[in-house]
C-alpha positions in Angstrom: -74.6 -2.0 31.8 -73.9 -0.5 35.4 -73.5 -3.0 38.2 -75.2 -2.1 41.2 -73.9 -4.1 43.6 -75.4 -4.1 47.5 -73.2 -2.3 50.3 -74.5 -2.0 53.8 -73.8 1.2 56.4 -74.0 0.0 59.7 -74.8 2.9 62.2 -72.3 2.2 65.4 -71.5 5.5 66.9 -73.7 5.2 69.9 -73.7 5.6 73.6 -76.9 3.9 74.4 -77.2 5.7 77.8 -80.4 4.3 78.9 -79.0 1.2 79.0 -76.0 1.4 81.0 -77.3 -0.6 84.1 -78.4 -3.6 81.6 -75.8 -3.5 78.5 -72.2 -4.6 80.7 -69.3 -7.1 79.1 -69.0 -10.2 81.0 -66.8 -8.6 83.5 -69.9 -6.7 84.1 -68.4 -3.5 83.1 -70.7 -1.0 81.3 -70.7 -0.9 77.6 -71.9 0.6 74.4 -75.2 -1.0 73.8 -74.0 -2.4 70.3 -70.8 -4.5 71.5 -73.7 -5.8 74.1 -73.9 -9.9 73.8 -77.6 -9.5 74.0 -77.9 -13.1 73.4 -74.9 -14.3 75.2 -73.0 -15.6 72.0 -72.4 -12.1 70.0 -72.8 -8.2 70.1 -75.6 -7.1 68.5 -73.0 -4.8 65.7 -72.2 -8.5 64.7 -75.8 -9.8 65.0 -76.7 -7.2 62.4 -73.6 -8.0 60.5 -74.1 -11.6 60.2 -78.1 -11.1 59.6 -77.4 -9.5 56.6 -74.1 -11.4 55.3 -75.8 -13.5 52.7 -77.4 -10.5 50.9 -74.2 -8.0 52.3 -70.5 -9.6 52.6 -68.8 -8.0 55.4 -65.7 -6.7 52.4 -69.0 -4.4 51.5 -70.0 -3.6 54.9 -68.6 0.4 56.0 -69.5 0.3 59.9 -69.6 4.1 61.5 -67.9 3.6 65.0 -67.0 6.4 67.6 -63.3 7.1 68.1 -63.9 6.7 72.0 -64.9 3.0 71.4 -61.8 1.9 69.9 -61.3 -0.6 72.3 -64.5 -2.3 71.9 -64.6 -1.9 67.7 -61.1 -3.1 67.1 -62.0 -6.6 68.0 -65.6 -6.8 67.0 -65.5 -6.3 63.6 -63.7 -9.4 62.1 -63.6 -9.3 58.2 -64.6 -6.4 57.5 -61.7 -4.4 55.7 -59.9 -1.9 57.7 -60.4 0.7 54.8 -63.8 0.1 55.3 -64.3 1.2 59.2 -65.1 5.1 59.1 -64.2 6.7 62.4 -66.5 9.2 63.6 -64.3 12.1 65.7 -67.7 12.6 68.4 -71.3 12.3 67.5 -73.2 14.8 65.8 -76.3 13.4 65.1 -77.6 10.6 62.8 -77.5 12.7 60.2 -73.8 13.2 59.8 -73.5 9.3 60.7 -74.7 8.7 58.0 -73.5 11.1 55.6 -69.9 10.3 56.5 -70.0 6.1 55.6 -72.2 7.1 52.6 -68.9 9.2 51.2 -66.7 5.9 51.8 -69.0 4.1 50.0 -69.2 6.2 47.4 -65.2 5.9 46.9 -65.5 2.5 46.3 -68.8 2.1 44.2 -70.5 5.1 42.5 -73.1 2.5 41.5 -73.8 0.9 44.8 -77.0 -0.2 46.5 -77.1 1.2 50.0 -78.5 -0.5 52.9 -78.1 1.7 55.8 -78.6 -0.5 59.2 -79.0 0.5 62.9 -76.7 -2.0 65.0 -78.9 -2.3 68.0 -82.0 -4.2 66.7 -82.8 -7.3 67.9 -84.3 -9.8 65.6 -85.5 -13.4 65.7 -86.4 -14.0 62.5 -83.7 -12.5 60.5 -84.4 -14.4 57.4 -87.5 -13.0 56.3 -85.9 -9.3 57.2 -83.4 -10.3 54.7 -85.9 -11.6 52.5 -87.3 -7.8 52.7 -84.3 -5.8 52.6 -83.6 -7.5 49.6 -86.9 -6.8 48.1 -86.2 -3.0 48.9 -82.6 -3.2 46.7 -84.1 -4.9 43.7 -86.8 -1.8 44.1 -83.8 0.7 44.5 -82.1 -1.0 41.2 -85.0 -1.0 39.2 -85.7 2.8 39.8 -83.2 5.7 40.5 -85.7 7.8 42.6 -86.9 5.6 45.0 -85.5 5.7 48.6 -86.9 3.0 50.8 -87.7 2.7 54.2 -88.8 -1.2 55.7 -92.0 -1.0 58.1 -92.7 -2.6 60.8 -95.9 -3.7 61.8 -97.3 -2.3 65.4 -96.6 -5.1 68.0 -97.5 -2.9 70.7 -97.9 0.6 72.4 -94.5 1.6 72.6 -94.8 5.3 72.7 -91.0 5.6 72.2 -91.0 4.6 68.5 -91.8 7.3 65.3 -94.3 6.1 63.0 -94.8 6.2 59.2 -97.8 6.6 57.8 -98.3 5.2 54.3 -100.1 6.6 51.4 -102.0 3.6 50.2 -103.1 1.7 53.5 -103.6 -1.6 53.4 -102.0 -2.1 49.6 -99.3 -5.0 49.7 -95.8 -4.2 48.0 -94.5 -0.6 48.2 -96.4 2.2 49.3 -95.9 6.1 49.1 -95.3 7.4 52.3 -98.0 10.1 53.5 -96.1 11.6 56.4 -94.2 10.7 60.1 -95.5 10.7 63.5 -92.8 10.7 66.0 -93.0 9.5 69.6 -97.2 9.4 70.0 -99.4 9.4 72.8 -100.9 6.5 73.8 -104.3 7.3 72.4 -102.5 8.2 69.2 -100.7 5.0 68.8 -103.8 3.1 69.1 -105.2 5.8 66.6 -102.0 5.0 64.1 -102.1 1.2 64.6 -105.8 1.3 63.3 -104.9 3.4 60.4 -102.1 1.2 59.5 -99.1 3.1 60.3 -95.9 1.3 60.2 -93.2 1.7 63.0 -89.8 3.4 61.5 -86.9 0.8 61.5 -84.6 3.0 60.1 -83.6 0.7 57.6 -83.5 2.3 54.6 -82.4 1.2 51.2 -81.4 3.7 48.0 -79.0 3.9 45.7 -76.1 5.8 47.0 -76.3 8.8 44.1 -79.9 9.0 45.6 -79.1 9.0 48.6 -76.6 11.7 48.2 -79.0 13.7 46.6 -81.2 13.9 49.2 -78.5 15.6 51.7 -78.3 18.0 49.0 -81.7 19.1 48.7 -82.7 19.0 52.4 -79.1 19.2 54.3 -77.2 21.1 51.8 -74.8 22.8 53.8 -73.5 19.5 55.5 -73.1 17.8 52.1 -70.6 20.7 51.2 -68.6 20.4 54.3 -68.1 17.4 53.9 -67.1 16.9 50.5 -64.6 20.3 51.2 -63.0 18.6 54.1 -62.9 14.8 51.7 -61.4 16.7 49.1 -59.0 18.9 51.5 -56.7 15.7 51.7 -58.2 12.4 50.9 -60.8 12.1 53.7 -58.4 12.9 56.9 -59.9 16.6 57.8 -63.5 15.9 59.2 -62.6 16.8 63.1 -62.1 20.2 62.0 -65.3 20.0 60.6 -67.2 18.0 63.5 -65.6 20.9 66.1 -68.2 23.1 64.7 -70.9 21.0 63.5 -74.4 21.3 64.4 -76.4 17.8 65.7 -78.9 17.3 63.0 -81.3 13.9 62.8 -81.5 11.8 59.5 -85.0 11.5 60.0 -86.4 14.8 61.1 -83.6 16.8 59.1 -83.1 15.0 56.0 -86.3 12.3 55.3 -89.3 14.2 56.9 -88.7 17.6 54.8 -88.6 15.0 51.4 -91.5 12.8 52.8 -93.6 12.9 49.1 -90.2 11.3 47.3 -90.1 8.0 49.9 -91.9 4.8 50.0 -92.6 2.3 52.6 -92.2 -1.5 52.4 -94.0 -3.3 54.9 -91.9 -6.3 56.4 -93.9 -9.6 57.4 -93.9 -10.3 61.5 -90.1 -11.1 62.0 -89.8 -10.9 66.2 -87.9 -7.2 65.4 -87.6 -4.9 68.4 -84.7 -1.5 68.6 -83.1 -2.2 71.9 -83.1 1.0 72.7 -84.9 1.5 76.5 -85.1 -1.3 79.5 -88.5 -1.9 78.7 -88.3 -3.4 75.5 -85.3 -5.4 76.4 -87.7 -6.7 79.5 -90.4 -7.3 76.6 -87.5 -9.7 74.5 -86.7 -10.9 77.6 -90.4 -12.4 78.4 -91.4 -13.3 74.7 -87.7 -15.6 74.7 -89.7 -17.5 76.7 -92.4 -17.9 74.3 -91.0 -19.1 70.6 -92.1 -16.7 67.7 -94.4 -18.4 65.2 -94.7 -16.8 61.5 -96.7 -17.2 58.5 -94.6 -18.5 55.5 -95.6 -18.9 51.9 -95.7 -22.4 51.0 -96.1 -24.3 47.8 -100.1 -24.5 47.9 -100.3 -22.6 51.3 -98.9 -21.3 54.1 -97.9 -23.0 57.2 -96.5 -21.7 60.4 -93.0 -22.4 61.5 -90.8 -22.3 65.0 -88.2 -19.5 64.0 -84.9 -20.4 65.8 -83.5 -18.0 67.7 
């Protein structure tokens, strides 16, 4: 029987230019927004990476990092194997961020679970996110086919975020996904958060063969240049390839055109936010001051707990 063990792909690679003014080491130099110490004790690449470590060891974790970031990445990522640290040449869309750690992953387990995680999400309760990214790998084991996406319920208006709308609205567990909505109106995200649209995490969980399968049928001429330039000589001639590389997006490139073979897992309140504009930073900032309460199955009940931030 096939093992399918759990790797994560933590995506990196980014600039994080709208927060330039806000995201500074504590020499107050700027910084990429993912070696940021959002919370004053560690970056947010190794909040994601320690978030996930019971489910995801960091020997199974394959960070994508930009070559122009050495200096921050070198010391940040603590245990995780050097083999495993994929060096993106420059940035060429999400799309190619993650097609390049999926092929490293792929070297060292054909059978692997994939977790693919944004670095730059802030979290409070990061048990029950765990709780539901596991969920979505024991869905991935059980069926081939099924590539994942986690949910998150609509906190607010933020126009900023794309949407997922599901299939089956308002049924618990995993539900198809029935198309995306990126960056809404107002109006519309009031429309969406009555119609039970989820906001896209970008967590996703597949098996990698699946995975890889789905740059083939939507993205098929990136699959092929990569695997020419892995084959070339063992994985060293990608910045020939990223010279002349168009940008493409994960989502709107590679999940949107395959919407009908995707489901949705809806992930219980957890305090998540994607620190990705001053605003919601300012909005963390203000509910810190506030502890998160959450509902909690509990033998004969649920009760509501403090999460500890």
């Amino acid at each position: 029987m096939k093992r399918h063990q759990v790797w994560s792909i933590v995506l990196a690679g980014g600039d994080g230019q709208r927060l330039r003014r806000l995201a500074t080491d504590r020499s107050g130099r700027p910084i990429p927004k993912q070696f940021w110490e959002f919370d004053g004790q560690r970056s947010l690449l190794n909040a994601t990476l320690d978030r996930m470590g019971p489910l995801v060891p960091r020997r199974r974790a394959v960070p994508v990092v930009a070559r122009d970031h050495h200096r921050w990445w070198r010391t940040e990522l603590q245990g995780v194997p050097h083999e495993n640290v994929v060096v993106q040449p420059e940035n060429r869309g999400t799309a190619a961020g993650v097609l390049l750690p999926l092929m490293r992953v792929v070297d060292h387990d054909r059978n692997a679970i994939v977790a693919v995680l944004p670095s730059d999400h802030w979290v409070r309760d990061g048990e029950t996110l765990r709780r539901s990214v596991a969920t979505a790998c024991a869905a991935a084991r059980d069926d081939d086919r099924r590539l994942i996406l986690l949910g998150m319920e609509a906190a607010d208006g933020d126009v900023e975020y794309g949407w997922i709308m599901p299939r089956s609205i308002g049924a618990p567990g995993l539900c198809a996904v029935d198309s995306f909505v990126e960056k809404p109106g107002r109006e519309k995200c009031r429309e969406l958060r009555r119609q039970g649209a989820l906001i896209n995490s970008m967590i996703i969980v597949a098996r990698a063969a699946t995975l890889l399968n789905m740059f083939y049928l939507a993205v098929p001429r990136l699959l092929w240049e990569f695997v020419k330039a892995h084959e070339s000589d063992e994985g060293g001639g990608f910045d020939e390839v990223y010279e002349f590389l168009p940008r493409q997006d994960f989502s709107r490139d590679v999940l949107e055109p395959l919407a009908d073979r995707l489901t949705v897992l809806p992930v219980p309140e957890c305090g998540w936010t994607d620190v990705g504009t001053p605003e919601r930073v300012a909005r963390v900032r203000r509910a810190d001051r506030h502890p998160l309460r959450v509902r909690r199955a509990a033998a004969g009940g649920s009760q509501g707990v403090s999460v500890e931030r």
